[in-house]
N, C-alpha and C positions, 0 to 999 in steps of 0.2 A: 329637636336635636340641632337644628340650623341654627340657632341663635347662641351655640358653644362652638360655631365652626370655628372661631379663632382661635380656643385652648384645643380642640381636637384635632385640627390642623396640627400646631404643633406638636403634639402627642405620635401625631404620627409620621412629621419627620425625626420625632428623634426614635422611631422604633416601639413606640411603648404598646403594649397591651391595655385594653380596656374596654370596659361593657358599657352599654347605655342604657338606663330605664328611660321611657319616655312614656310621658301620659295620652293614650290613645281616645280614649273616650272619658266624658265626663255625664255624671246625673246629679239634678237636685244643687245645693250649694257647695261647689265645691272651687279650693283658692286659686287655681292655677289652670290653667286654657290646654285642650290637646295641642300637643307638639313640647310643651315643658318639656325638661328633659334633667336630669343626674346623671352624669358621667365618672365612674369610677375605673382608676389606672390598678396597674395589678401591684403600686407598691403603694394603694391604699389611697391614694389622690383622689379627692373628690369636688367635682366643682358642680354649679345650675341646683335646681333645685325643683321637685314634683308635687310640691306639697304646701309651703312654705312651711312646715316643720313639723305636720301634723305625723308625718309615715316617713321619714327621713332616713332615720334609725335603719326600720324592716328594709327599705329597698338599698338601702347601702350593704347593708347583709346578703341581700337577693344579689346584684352586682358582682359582690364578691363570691358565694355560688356558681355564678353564671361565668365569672371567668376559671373555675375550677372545671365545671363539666361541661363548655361550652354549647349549654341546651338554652335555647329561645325560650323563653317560659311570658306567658301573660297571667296578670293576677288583677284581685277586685280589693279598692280598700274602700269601706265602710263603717258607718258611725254602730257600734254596739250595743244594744240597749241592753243586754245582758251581764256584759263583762265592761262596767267603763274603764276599767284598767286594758282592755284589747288594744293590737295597736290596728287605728281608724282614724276615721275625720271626725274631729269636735263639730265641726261645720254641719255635720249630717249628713253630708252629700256622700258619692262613691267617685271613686276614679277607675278607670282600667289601666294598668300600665305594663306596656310591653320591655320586657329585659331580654335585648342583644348582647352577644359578644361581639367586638368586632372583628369581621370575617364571612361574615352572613351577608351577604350583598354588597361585600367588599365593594365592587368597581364603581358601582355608583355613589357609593358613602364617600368614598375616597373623594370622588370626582365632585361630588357635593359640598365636603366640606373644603376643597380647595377654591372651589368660586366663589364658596357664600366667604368666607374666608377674606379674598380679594376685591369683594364689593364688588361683584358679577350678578345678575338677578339666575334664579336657577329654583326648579321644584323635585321635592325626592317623593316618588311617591312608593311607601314601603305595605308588606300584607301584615295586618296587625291582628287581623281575624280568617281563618279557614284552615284546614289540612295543616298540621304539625311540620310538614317536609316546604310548604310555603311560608312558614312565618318569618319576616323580616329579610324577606327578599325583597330585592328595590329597583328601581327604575330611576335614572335623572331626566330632568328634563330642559333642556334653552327654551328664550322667546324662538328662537328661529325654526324650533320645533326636532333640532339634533337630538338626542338620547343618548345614552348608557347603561349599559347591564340589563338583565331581564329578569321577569317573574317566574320565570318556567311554565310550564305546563302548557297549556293551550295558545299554539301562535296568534289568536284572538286578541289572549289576554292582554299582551301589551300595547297593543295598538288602541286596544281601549283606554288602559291605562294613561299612555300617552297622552292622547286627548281631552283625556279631564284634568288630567294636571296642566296641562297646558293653559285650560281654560283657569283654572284657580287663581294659575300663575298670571297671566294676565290682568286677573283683579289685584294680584299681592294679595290673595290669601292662606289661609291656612281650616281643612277641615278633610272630612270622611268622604267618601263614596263607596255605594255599594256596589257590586258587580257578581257574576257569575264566575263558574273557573273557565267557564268557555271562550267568555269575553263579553258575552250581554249585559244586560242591565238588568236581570232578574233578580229579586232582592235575594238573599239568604244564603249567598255563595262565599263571598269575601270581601272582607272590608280592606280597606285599601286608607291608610291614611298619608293626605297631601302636604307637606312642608312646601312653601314657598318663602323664599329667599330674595329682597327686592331694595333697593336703595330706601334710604330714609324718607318718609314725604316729606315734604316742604312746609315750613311756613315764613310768610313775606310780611312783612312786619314795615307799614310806609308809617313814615316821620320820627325823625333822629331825636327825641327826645326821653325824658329822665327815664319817663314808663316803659319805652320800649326797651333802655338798656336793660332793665328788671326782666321784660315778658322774655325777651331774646335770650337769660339765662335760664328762666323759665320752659320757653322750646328746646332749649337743648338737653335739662333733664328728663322730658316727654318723651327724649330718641327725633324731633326734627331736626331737618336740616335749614339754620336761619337765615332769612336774608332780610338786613336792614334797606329800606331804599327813601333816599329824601333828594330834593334834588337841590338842597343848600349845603356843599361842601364843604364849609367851617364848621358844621353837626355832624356830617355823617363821616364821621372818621375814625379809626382803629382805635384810639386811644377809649373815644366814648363807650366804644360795641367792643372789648374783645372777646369777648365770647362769641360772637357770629360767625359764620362760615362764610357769608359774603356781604359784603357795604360796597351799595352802589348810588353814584350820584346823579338821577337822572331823573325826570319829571316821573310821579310815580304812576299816571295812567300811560304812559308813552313803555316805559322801563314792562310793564302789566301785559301790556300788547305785543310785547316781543320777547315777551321769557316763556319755557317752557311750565304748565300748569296741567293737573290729573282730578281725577276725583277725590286724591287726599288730601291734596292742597288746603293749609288754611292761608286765609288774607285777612292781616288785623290793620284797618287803618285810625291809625290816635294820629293823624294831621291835625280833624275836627280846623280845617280852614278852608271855607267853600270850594278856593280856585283849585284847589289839592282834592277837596274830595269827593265834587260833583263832577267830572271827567275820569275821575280813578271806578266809583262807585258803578260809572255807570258801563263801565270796560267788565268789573268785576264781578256784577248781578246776575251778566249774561254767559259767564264763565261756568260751566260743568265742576265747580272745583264743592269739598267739605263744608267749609267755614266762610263765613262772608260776616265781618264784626266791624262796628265801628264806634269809634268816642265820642262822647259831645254830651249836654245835657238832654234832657226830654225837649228843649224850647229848640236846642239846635235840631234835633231828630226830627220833631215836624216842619221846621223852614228848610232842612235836609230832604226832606222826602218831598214834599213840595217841588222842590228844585230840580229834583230828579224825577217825578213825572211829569213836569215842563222841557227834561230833555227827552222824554219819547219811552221812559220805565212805566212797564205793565204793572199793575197791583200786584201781578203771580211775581214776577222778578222784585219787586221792593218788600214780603211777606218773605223774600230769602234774609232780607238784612237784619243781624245782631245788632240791634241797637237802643238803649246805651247798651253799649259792649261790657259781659261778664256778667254773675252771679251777684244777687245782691248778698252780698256777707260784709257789710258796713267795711270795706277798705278806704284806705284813707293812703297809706302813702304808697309809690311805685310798685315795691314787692309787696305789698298785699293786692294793688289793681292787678299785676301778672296772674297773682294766683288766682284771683278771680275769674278773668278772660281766661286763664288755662283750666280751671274748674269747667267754665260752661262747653270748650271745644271737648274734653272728654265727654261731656255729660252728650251734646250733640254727636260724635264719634259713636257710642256706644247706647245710644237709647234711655240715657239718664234721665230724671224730672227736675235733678240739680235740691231736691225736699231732703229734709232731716233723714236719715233711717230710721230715728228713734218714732217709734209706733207708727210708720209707714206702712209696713204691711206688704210692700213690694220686694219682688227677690233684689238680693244683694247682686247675682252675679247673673248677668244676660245672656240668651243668644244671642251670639253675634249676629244670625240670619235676623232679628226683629227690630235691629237698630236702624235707625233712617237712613242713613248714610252708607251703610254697606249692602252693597248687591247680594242676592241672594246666589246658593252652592247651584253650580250650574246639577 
């Protein structure tokens, strides 16, 4: 639901009414991540999407329902082998999605989607499973550990509740937890699922040249936040990057050492000129960040690597470096190397092998708990 705080926001300064399906659980192959979300207004307005268009139809029916009787309802959409006219997932997978009105854990929806709204980090964690009279009651949550609104029932509960989302939030995740109604951690009581809300990750993209104008519109279709950094200021300048968020002109392992960097972080350096990249390289290997990619040919990569375990890089830190940087999909000019290098950071994001689908044999759609890069659900 957090990722419509902008039109829901508005929705509800101008007064409007409207329900939210949100997909709570997912099994098997299925298009869209828990937390998706469809939002329908009561004069028929429908924005997000739960499915990409597989059950679109039925839960904009359900919505409209749910703002007629204002009853919480969760339903299961699945593939039919019986009826393929049913409405399900072609995909075969199932989804669970829960339909709110809004009104049901008012103070913290409210309060949630005013921060995700304004680019506040913030976690809603709502009951999507247990007791009819608990469903889709919610809790917010800050980094600082403030709150709003509650789940009822057991003074346990929230303070549990709390605590996990907080912990989620702190990765910038988004997923399930199980709990009791007491507040334990007993499984089979209620599920609880966690929205967090969190600035964009970064990606820092060193050397003001043709490729990175391409990769930098590149990361901004991905949802990063870009920053070009070269430190020869007749390159790095707004006319070449306007798509970036930021161009900065400063040595780029100097500029590397003094900006702030998280576990999403990616760093793509296309310098590929030693004095640039064995000081940047060697700031950056050692850096907790996603993505560590770099340009050059294969002859540059071994007098590159080379050079950087003559400055003091372990095998385990240079076994972090993409390099050559990107997917080999035979590119050849700028916007095909972006998409390359942005192929390989989702495929590294998400536990990709970056191989054909066609007669792979692997799922299409991952846990996110099995991808390298992301921490697992506390």
């Amino acid at each position: 639901m957090l990722d419509l705080a902008g039109h829901l926001h508005e929705w509800l300064e101008e007064g409007r009414d409207f329900a939210v399906a949100t997909v709570v659980a997912v099994g098997g192959s299925a298009p869209r991540p828990p937390g998706a979300a469809l939002a329908v207004s009561a004069d028929g307005t429908a924005i997000g999407s739960v499915s990409g268009g597989c059950v679109e139809g039925a839960v904009y029916d359900l919505c409209l329902q749910v703002l007629q009787d204002g009853q919480t309802r969760v339903e299961r959409f699945g593939y039919s082998d019986e009826d393929a006219l049913a409405v399900g997932l072609t995909c075969g997978g199932t989804i669970d999605i829960m339909i709110t009105p809004y009104g049901v854990g008012r103070t913290a929806q409210a309060a949630a989607l005013s921060a995700a709204a304004h680019g506040e980090p913030v976690a809603l964690a709502r009951v999507v499973h247990g007791p009819p009279g608990l469903l889709g009651r919610a809790v917010l949550v800050r980094p600082d550990g403030t709150h709003e609104g509650s789940l009822g029932g057991h003074p346990d509960l929230d303070r549990t509740a709390i605590a996990q989302a907080g912990a989620l939030l702190d990765g910038g995740r988004t997923g399930t937890i199980e709990v009791s109604e007491d507040g334990s951690h007993c499984l089979g009581g209620l599920t609880l699922l966690v929205e967090s809300a969190v600035s964009a990750p970064r990606m820092i993209v060193f050397g003001a040249i043709d490729f990175a104008a391409a990769l930098a519109r590149a990361g901004k279709f991905l949802g990063y936040h870009v920053t070009v950094c070269d430190a020869r200021p007749v390159f790095a300048t707004r006319v070449r990057f306007p798509e970036a968020d930021e161009i900065v002109v400063d040595w780029p392992h100097r500029y590397l050492r003094r900006t702030e960097t998280d576990a999403r972080t990616v760093l793509c350096v296309l310098t590929h000129d030693a004095k640039f990249d064995i000081p940047l390289l060697t700031e950056a290997l050692r850096l907790p960040v996603a993505y560590v990619g770099a340009m050059g040919s294969r002859r540059t990569h071994q007098d590159r690597n080379r050079r950087l375990r003559e400055a003091g890089l372990s095998e385990r830190e240079l076994a972090r470096l993409r390099s050559p940087i990107g997917l080999d999909l035979g590119a050849r000019t700028p916007e095909e190397t972006a998409l390359s290098i942005a192929a390989e950071i989702v495929a590294a994001r998400h536990g990709g092998t970056g191989r054909p689908l066609t007669g792979a044999g692997t799922p299409i759609h991952r846990d996110e708990r099995a991808a390298g890069q992301l921490p697992q659900p506390v």
